[in-house]
KOLMARZA-813684 format. One record per residue (C-alpha): residue number from 1; x, y, z. Coordinates in Angstrom, 2 decimals. Layout:
BEGIN
[NUM,[X,Y,Z]]
...
***
This chain:
BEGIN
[1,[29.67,-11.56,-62.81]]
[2,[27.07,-11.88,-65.19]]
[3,[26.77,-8.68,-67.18]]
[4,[23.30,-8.93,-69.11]]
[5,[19.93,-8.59,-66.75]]
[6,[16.73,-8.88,-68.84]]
[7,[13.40,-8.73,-66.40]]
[8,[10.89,-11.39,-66.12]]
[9,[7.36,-10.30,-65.60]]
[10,[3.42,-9.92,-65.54]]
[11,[2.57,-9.84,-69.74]]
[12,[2.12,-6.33,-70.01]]
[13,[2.47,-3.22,-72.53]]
[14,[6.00,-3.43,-73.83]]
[15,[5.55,0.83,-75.19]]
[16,[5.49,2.46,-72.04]]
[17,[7.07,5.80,-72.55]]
[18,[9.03,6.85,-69.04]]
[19,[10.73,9.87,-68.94]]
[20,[13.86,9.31,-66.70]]
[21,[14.53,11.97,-64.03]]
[22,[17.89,11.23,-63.61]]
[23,[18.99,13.28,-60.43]]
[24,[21.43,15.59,-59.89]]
[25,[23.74,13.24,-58.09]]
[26,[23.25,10.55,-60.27]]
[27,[24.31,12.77,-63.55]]
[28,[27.41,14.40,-61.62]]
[29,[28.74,11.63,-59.61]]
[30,[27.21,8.25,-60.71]]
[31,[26.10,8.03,-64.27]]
[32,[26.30,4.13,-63.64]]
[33,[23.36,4.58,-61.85]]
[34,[21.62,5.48,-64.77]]
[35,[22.62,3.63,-67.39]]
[36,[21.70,0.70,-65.03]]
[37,[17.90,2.32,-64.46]]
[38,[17.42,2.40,-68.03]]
[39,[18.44,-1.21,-68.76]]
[40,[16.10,-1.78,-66.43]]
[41,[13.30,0.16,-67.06]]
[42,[14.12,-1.41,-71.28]]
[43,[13.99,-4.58,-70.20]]
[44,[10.65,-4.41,-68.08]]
[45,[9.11,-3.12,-71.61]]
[46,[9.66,0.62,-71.42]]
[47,[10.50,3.32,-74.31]]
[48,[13.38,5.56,-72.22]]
[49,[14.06,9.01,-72.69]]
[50,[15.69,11.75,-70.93]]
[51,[14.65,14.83,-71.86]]
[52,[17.05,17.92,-70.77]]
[53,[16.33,18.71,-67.10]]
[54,[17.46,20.51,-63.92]]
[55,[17.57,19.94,-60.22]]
[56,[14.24,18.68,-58.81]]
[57,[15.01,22.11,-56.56]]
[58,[15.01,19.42,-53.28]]
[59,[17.79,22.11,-52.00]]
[60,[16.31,25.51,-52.55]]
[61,[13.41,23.89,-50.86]]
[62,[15.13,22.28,-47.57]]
[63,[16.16,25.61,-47.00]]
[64,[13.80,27.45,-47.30]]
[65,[13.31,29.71,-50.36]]
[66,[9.82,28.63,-52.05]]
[67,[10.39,31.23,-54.79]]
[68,[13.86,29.09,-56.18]]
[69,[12.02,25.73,-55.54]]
[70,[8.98,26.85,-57.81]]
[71,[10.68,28.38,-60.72]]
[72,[12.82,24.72,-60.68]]
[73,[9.99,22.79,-60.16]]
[74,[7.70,24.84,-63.37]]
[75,[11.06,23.82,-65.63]]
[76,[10.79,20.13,-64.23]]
[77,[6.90,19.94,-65.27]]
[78,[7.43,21.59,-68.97]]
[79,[10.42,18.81,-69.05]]
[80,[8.56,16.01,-68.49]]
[81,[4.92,16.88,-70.09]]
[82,[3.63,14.04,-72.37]]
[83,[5.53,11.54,-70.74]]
[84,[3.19,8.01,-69.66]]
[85,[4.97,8.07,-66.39]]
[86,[8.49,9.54,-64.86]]
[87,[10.77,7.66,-63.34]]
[88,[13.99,8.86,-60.83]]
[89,[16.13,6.33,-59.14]]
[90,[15.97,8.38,-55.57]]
[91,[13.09,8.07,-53.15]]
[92,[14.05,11.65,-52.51]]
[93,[13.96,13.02,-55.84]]
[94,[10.39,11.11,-56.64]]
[95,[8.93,12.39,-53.16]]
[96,[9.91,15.91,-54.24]]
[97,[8.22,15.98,-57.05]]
[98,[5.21,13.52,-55.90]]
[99,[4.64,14.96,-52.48]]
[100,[6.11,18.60,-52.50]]
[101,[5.39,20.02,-55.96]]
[102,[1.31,20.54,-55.12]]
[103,[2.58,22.17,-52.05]]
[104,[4.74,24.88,-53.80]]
[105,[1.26,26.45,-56.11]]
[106,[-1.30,26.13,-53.50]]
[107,[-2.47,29.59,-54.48]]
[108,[-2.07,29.08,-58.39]]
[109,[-4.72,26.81,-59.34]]
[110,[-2.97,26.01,-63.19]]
[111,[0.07,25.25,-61.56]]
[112,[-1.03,23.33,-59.25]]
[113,[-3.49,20.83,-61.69]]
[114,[-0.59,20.53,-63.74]]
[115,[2.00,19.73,-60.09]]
[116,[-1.09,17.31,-59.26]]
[117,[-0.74,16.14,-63.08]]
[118,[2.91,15.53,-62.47]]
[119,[2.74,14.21,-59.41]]
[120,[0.44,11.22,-60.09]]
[121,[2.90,9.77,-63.05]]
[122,[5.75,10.23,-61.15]]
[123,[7.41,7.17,-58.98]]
[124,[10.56,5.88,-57.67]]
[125,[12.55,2.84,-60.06]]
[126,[12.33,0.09,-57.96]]
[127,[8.51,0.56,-57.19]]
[128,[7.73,1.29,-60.56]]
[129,[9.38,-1.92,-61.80]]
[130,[7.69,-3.95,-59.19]]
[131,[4.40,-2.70,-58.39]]
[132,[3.45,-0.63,-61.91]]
[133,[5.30,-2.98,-64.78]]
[134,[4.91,-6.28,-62.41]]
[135,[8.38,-6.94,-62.80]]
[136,[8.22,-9.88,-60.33]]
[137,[12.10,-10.97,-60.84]]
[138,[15.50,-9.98,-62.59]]
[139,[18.42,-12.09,-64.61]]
[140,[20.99,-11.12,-62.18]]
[141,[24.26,-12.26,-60.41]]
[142,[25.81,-10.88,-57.44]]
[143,[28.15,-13.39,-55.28]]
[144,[27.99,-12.11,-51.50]]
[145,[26.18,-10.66,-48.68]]
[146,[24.29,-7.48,-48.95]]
[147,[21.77,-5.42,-46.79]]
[148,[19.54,-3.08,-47.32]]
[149,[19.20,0.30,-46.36]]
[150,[15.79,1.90,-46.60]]
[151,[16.03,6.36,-47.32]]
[152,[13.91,8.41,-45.25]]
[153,[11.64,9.82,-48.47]]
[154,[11.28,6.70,-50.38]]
[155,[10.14,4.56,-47.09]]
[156,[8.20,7.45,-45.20]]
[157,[6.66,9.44,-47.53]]
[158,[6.35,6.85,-51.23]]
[159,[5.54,3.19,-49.23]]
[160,[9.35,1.85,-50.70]]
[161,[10.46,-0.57,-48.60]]
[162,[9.10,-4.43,-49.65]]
[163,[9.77,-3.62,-53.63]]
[164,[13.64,-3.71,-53.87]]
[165,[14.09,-6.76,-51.25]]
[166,[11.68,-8.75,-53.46]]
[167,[13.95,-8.22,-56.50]]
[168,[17.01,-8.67,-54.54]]
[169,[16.20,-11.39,-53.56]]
[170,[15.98,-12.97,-56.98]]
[171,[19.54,-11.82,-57.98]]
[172,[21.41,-15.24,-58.63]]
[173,[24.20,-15.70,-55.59]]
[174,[23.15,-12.92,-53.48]]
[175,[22.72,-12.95,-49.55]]
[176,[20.25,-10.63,-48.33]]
[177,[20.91,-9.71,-44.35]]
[178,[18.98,-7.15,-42.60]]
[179,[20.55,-4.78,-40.22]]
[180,[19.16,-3.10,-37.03]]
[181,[17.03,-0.52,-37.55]]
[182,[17.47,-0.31,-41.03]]
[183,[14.81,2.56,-41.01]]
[184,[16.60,5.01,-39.59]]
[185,[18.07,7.55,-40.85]]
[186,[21.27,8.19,-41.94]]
[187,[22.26,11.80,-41.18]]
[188,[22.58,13.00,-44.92]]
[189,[19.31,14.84,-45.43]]
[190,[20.61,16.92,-47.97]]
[191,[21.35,20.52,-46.62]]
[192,[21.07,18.98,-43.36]]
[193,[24.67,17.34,-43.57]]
[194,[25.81,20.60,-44.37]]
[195,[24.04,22.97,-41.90]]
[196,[24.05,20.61,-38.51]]
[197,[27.64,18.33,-39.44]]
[198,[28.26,17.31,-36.05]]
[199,[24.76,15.75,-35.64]]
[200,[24.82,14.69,-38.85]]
[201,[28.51,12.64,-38.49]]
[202,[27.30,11.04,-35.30]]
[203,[23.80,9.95,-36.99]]
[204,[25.87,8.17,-39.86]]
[205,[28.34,6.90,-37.22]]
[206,[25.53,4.73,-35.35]]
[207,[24.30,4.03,-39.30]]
[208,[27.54,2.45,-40.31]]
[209,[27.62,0.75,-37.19]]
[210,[24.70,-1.08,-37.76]]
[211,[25.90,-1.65,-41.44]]
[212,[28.80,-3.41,-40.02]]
[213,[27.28,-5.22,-37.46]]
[214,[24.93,-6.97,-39.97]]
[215,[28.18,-9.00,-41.01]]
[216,[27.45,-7.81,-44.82]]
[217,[29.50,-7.37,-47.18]]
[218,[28.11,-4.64,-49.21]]
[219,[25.32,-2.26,-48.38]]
[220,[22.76,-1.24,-51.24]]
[221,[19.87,1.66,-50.77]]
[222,[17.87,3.53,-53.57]]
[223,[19.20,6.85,-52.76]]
[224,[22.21,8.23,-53.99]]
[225,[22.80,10.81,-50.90]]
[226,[22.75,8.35,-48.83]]
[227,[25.08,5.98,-50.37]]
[228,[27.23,9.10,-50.33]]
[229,[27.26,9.90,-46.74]]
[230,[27.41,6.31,-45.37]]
[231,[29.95,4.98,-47.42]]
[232,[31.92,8.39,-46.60]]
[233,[31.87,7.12,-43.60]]
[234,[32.49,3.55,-44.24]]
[235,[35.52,4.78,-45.99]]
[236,[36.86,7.24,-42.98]]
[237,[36.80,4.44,-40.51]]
[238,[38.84,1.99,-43.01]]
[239,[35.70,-0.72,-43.66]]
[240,[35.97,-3.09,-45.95]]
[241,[32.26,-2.91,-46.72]]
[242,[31.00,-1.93,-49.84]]
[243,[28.65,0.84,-51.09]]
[244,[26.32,0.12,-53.75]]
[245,[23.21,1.46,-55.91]]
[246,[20.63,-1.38,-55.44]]
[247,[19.92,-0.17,-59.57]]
[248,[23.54,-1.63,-60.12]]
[249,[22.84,-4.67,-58.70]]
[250,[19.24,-5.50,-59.96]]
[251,[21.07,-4.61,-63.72]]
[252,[24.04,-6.84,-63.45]]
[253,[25.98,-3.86,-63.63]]
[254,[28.72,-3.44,-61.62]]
[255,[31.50,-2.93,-63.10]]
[256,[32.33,0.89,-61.62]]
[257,[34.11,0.94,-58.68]]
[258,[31.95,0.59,-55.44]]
[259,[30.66,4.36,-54.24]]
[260,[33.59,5.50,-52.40]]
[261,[36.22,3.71,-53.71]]
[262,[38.78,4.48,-56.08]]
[263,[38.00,4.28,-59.75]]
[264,[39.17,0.77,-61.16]]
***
C-alpha cells in the first residue's frame, strides 16, 4: 500500500487558508478521517487549521428545537470567521451549514448576512478538491474493488456525486463498480435511526444488499453516518465487505482498521 498521496492539479494558489470542520463523528470515532482530509487538502496547496469547534447542531435541528440549533450554529460562525473557505469531510455537515444556517436567522438580518457569509465559503472535501482547487488526480494505491455510495445531503442538496468517482478513479489499482441505486438512501439520517429503528434497519438492509450485490469488495461514501450504519449492518450479517472513508482512500491512508472492524 503506498502510504504518501501528493495531488496533481490545475497551477493554482498554493496559500489557501481552509478552516477544517472536522465533524463530530469524525473527531469521536474516526480521527483517520481527518488526518487523511488534511493531507489532502496540504497537498492540493492549502494552509490547514482547525480552530476549536462544536457540533454543526445537525441534531438539535432534525428534531426540532431551532433555539439549540442557532446558539450552535452562532459558535460555528465566530469559529470559523476569517477563514478563505471551510472545509468538512460530510455532505451532511457542509449542507448544514451551507443550506440550513440562513434558514435558522431569517428574522435577524446580522445573523443572517453573516450565515449567508458562512455559507458561501463553506463546501464538502471532495468537491472542494475537485471543482474549487482543480485537483484533477491523486498519488494513490488501493488494490481491489470498491463502490461508491452517494449520502443523501452531499448528492441532493450540495451537487456531490461526479467529484469523488473522478478521483477514485485515478487511485493506482483500484476497481470502481457501481451498485443499484446507489442514490438511495441508507436509513441513517441521523436522529432518524434513532426515532423510527425498524424502518431505518430495513432501509439499510436493502442498502447492504445492493452493496453486496455489486460484487465489491469495499464500499467508500463521504459521510461518516453512513459508513456507520451500513457497515453496522455489513458487520451484523457476517460480510466480508469492507467499510471505508473515500478521504482514506484518495490519501493513501489506510492503515486503521476498516469502519466496523476491530482495531488492528
Amino acid at each position: 500500500m503506498d502510504g504518501r498521496a501528493a495531488a496533481s492539479r490545475k497551477p493554482l494558489r498554493r496559500d489557501v487558508r481552509v478552516g477544517l470542520f472536522v465533524t463530530c463523528l469524525v473527531d469521536l470515532f474516526r480521527p483517520s478521517v481527518g488526518f487523511a482530509a488534511v493531507k489532502l487538502l496540504q497537498d492540493a496547496g492549502c494552509i490547514v487549521e482547525v480552530p476549536t469547534q462544536t457540533c454543526c447542531g445537525q441534531p438539535a435541528y432534525n428534531s426540532g428545537d431551532r433555539a439549540t440549533t442557532a446558539t450552535i450554529a452562532a459558535q460555528v460562525i465566530d469559529a470559523f470567521a476569517g477563514f478563505e473557505h471551510v472545509v468538512a469531510p460530510s455532505g451532511s455537515c457542509a449542507a448544514m451549514i451551507k443550506r440550513h444556517y440562513p434558514e435558522l436567522f431569517a428574522d435577524d438580518p446580522e445573523m443572517l448576512r453573516r450565515a449567508e457569509e458562512l455559507a458561501a465559503r463553506t463546501h464538502e472535501l471532495v468537491s472542494f478538491l475537485a471543482d474549487v482547487m482543480g485537483v484533477e488526480r491523486v498519488d494513490a494505491a488501493f488494490d481491489g474493488t470498491v463502490t461508491y455510495h452517494d449520502g443523501c445531503s452531499g448528492l441532493r442538496e450540495l451537487g456531490v456525486r461526479d467529484q469523488p468517482r473522478r478521483l477514485l478513479g485515478t487511485v493506482r489499482g483500484l476497481d470502481l463498480v457501481e451498485s443499484a441505486n446507489t442514490d438511495v438512501c441508507c436509513g441513517f439520517g441521523g436522529t432518524f435511526a434513532v426515532k423510527y429503528g425498524e424502518l431505518s434497519n430495513s432501509i439499510v438492509e436493502r442498502k447492504v444488499g445492493t452493496v453486496v450485490g455489486s460484487g465489491a469488495r469495499t464500499l467508500v461514501a463521504g459521510d461518516l453516518g453512513c459508513l456507520m450504519n451500513i457497515a453496522g449492518k455489513l458487520s451484523r450479517m457476517g460480510s466480508h465487505v469492507e467499510v471505508r472513508h473515500v478521504a482514506e482512500i484518495l490519501a493513501g491512508d489506510t492503515e486503521a482498521a476498516p469502519i466496523g472492524s476491530p482495531t488492528r
